[in-house]
C-alpha positions in Angstrom: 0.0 0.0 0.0 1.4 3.2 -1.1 0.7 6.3 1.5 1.6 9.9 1.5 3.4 10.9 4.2 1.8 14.6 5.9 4.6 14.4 9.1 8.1 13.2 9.6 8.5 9.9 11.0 11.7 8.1 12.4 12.8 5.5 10.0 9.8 5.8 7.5 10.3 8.7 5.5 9.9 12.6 5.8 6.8 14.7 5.1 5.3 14.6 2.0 7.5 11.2 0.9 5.5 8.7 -1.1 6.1 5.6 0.9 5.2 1.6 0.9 3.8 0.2 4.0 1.8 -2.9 4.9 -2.1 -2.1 4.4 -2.5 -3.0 8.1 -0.1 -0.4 9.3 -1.5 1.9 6.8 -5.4 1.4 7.4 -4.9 1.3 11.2 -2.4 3.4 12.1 -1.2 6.5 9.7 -3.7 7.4 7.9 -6.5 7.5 11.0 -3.9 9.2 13.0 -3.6 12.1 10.5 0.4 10.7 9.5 -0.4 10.4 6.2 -2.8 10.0 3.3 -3.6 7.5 0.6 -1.5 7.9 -2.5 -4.3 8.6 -5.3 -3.3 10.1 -8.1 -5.2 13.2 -7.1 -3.2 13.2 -4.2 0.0 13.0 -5.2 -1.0 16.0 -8.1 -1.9 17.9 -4.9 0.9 17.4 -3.1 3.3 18.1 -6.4 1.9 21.7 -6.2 2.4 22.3 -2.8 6.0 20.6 -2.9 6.4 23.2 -5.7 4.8 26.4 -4.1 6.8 25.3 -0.7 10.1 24.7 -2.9 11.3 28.4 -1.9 10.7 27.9 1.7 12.0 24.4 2.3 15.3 25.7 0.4 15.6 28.1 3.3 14.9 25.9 5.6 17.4 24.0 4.5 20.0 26.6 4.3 19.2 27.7 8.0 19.4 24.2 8.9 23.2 24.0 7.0 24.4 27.3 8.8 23.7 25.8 12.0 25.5 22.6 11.1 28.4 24.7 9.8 28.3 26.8 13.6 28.4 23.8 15.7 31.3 22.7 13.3 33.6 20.8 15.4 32.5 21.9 18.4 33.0 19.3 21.3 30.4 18.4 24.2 31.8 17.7 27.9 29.0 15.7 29.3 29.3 15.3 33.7 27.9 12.1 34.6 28.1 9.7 37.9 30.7 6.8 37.4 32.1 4.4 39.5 35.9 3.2 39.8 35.7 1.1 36.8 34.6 4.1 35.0 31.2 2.4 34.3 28.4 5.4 34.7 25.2 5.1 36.8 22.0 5.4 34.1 23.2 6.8 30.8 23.6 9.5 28.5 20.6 10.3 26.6 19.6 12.9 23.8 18.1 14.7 26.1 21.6 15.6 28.0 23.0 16.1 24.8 20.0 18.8 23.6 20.5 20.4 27.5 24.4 20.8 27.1 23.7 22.2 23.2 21.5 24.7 24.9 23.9 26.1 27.6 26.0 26.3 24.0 23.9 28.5 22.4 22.5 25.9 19.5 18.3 25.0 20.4 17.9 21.5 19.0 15.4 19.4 19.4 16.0 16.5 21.5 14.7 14.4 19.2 16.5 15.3 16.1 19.5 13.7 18.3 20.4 10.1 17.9 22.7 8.5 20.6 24.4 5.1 20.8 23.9 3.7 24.1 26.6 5.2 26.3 27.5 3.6 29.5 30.9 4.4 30.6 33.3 7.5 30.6 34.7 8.4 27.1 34.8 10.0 23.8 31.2 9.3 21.6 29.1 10.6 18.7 25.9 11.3 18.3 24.0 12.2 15.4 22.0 15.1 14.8 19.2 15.1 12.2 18.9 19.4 11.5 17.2 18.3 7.9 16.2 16.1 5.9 19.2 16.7 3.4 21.4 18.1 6.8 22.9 15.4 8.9 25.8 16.3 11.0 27.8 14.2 13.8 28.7 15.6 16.7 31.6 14.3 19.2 30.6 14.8 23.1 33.1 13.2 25.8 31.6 11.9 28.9 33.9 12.5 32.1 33.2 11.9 35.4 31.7 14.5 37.8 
């Protein structure tokens, strides 16, 4: 079943995507929760002209989202966390730590537009940060002790 996408969503496709999912998950889940819409062909000649009257906003957009790529640059995260004397930390680091310490920076992300492996001990990691959909940039946070 092909569906039109009307929101982002994590590992599916971005908004206004023309995407195959099963009919179940399409029947039942995006389409009555508003996440997308059936892919007619009067639908997707719909969507083509708001793609098109939106092309000089989303190019701005993605610019914006570029520029702040480009200012976080190399920029490198110190992340305080609890550890013990193996240096094994107590919980773990999550995006939202990693959105918190961007803050204090000066850079407003979304903590969800931040992608962390799992870290449980002190040391050097990377997260990914998901400004666009064309604008990926990875970011290299160090985890010490506090």
């Amino acid at each position: 079943m092909d569906v039109i996408l009307k929101t982002d969503i994590a590992g599916l496709g971005y908004k206004n995507d023309t995407v195959t999912v099963k009919p179940g998950y399409g029947r039942n889940f995006l389409i009555p929760q508003g996440f997308a819409i059936m892919a007619t062909d009067s639908n997707k000649r719909m969507i083509a002209e708001n793609i098109r009257q939106a092309a000089h906003k989303a190019e701005k957009i993605k610019n914006d989202a570029q520029a702040i790529a480009d200012q976080i640059g190399d920029l490198r995260l110190t992340i305080p966390a609890k550890a013990g004397e193996s240096g094994k930390i107590f919980g773990r680091v999550t995006n939202t730590q990693i959105a918190d310490a961007l803050r204090e920076k000066g850079f407003d992300i979304d903590r969800k537009k931040i992608a962390v492996d799992d870290v449980k001990s002190l040391g050097e990691y990377k997260a990914t940060l998901d400004l666009h959909k064309d604008v990926k940039h990875t970011l290299v946070f160090e985890v010490i002790a506090e």
